[in-house]
N, C-alpha and C positions, 0 to 999 in steps of 0.2 A: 061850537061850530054853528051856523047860522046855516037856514033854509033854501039858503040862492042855490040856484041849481050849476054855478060852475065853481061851487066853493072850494072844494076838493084840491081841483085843479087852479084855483086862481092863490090859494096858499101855497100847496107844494112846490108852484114857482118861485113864488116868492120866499120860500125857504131856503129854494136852490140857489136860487139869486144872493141872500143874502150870505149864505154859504161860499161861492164862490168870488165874492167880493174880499170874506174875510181871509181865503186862503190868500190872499193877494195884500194883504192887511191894511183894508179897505172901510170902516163902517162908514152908514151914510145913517144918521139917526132918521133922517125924515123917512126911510124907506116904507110903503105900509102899502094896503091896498085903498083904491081910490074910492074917497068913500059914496060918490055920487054914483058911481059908477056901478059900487058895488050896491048900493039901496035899491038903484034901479034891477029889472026883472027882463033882462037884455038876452040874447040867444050866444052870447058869446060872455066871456070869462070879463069881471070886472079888471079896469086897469089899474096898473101897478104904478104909484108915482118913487119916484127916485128922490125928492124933495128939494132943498135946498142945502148945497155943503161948500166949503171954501175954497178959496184957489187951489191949496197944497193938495185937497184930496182928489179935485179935477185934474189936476196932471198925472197923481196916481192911478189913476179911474183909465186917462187916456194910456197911460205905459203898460199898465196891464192888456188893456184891449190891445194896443200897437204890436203884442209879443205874439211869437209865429204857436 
């Protein structure tokens, strides 16, 4: 774990996030935290990028999000 001061919090989202993608049977390899984002020494949590993934997993991505 690294020094930044919203690390905590900018992982356990990103656990959640990736957690919740796979119950959906989702992975997105690029998912990670952003690493400019995270070098910098910002007042808010570094961002999360989602990366780059292929057609089939975006329509998965969007029917999971679509469902009530």
């Amino acid at each position: 774990m690294s020094d930044h001061p919203h690390d905590r919090e900018a992982t356990a989202a990103l656990a959640a996030l990736r957690a919740a993608l796979a119950a959906h049977g989702i992975t997105l390899p690029s998912l990670h935290l952003h690493l400019l984002s995270y070098a910098g020494r910002y007042d808010s949590p570094p961002l999360i990028s989602l990366g780059n993934y292929n057609a089939a997993t975006a329509q998965r991505l969007a029917a999971a999000l679509a469902k009530p």
